[in-house]
C-alpha positions in Angstrom: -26.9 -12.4 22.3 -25.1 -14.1 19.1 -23.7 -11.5 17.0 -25.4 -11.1 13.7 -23.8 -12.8 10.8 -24.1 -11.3 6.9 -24.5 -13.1 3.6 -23.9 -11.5 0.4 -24.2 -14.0 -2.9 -21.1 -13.3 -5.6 -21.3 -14.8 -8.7 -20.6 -14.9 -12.2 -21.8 -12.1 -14.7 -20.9 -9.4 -17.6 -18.6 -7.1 -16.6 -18.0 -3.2 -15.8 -14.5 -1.5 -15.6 -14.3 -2.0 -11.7 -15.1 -6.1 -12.2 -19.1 -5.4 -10.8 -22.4 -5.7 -12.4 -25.6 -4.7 -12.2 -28.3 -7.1 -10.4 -32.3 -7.1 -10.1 -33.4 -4.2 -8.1 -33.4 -5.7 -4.0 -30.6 -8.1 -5.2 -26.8 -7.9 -4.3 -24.6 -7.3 -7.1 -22.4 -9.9 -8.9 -18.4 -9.7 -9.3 -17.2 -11.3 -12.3 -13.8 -13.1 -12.3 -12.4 -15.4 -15.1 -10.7 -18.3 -13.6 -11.2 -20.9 -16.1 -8.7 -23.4 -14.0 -11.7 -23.0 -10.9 -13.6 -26.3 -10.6 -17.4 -25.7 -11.1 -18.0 -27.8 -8.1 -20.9 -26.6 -6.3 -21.6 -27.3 -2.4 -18.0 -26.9 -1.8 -17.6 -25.2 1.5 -14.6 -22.9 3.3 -13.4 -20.7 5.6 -11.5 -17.8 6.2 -10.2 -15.8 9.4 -9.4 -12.0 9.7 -6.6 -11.6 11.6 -6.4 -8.3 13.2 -2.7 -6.7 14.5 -2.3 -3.1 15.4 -4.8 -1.8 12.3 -3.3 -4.3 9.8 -4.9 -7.6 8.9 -2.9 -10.9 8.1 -3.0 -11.3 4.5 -1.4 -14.2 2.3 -0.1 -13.9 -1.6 -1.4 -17.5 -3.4 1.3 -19.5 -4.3 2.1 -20.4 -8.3 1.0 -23.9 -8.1 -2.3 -23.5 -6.3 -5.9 -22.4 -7.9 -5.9 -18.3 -8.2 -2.0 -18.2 -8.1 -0.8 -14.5 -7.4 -4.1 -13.7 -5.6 -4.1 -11.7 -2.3 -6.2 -13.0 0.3 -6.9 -13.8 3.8 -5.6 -17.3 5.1 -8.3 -20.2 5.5 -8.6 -22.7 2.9 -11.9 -26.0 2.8 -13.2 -27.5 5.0 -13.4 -31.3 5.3 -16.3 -33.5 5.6 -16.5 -34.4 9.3 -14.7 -30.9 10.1 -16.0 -27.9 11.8 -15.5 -24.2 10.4 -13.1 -23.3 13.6 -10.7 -26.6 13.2 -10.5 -26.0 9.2 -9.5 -22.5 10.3 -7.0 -23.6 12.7 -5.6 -26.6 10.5 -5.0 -24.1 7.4 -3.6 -21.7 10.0 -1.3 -24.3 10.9 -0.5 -25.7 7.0 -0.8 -22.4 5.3 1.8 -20.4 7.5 3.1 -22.4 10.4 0.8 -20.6 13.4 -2.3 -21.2 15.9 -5.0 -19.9 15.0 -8.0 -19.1 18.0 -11.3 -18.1 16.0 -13.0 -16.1 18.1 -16.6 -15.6 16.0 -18.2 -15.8 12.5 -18.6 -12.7 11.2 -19.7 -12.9 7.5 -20.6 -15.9 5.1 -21.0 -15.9 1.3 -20.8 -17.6 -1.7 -18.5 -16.7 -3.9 -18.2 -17.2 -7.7 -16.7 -20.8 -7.3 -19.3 -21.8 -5.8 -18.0 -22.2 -2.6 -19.9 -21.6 0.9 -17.4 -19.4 2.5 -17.5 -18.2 6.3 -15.6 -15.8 7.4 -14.5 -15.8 11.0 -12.5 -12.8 13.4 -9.5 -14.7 14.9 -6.4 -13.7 17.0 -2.9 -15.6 16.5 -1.3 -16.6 19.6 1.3 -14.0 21.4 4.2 -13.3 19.3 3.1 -15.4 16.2 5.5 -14.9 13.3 3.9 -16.4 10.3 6.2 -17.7 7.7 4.4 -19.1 4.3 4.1 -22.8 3.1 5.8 -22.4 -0.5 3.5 -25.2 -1.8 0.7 -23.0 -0.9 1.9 -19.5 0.3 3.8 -17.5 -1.5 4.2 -14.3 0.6 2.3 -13.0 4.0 1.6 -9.5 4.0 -0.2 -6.8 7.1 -2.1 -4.4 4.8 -4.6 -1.8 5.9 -7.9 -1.8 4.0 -7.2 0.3 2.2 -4.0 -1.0 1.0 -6.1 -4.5 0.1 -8.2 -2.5 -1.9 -5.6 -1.1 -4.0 -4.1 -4.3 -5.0 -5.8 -5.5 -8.1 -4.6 -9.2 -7.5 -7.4 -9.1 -4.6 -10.0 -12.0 -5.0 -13.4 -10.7 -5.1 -14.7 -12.3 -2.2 -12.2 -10.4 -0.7 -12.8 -7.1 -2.2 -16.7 -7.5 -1.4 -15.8 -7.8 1.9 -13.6 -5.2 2.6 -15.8 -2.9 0.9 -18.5 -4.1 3.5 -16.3 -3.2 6.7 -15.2 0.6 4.9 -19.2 1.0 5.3 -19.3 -0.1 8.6 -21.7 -3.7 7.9 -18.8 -5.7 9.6 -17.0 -5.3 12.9 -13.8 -6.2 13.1 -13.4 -5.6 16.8 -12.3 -9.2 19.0 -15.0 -8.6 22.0 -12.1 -11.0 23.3 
């Protein structure tokens, strides 16, 4: 049996002190960001992989010259036309920090206030993987608990939306590999 995948919708809205907002009753609540330097392209799509190592997940600090610069977030990046979701994954590995990436399965999509289609995939580096940023893209690579994600306030709100979904339990993070 496929596992079940999870879509939450994050867009744009007023804000509250903790970045959220309230939605229509059955709806899921919007995160509000300003990025004015985010192209309002819609039908973009992306993906990302959680990398899991001894309770810590893989985690990457933007670089200054890319769009959300100084943002903490897992590695993945867009995916190209004729490209599927796992070989985007494993070419941004590869770009991003210099390692192989094996995505084992999708474990949550959304789209996020960019507009952007975003899947999020479980995936294991290969044995003894050391990533090292990309400076043009990367600027530091980080293995944070969730809860010390959640605590940095440079966290994109994808990101936060989905941590707060595995601290409830709504996505495994085990491999079944």
């Amino acid at each position: 049996m496929a596992p079940t995948v999870q879509t939450r919708i994050i867009g744009h809205g007023g804000s509250r002190a903790n970045g959220a907002v309230a939605a229509a009753p059955g709806s899921v609540y919007d995160i509000c960001m300003e990025t004015p330097e985010i192209p309002d392209d819609p039908g973009r799509r992306g993906a990302v992989a959680v990398c899991v190592r001894n309770g810590r997940m893989l985690v990457i600090r933007r670089a200054p010259s890319v769009v959300a610069p100084g943002m903490y977030c897992f590695p993945g990046g867009g995916i190209e036309n004729d490209e599927s979701e796992e070989n985007a994954l494993v070419r941004e590995f590869r770009e991003e920090i210099g390692v192989s990436l094996r995505p084992l399965r999708r474990i949550w999509t959304c789209t996020t206030g960019w507009k952007v289609e975003l899947s999020w995939w479980l995936g294991k580096l290969e044995a003894g993987a050391a990533p090292e940023p990309n400076p043009a893209e990367v600027e530091s690579v980080h293995w944070f608990t969730v809860e010390e994600m959640l605590a940095l306030p440079e966290l994109l709100p994808s990101n936060r939306e989905f941590l707060e979904l595995v601290t409830r339990g709504e996505i495994d993070l085990t491999s079944h590999a």
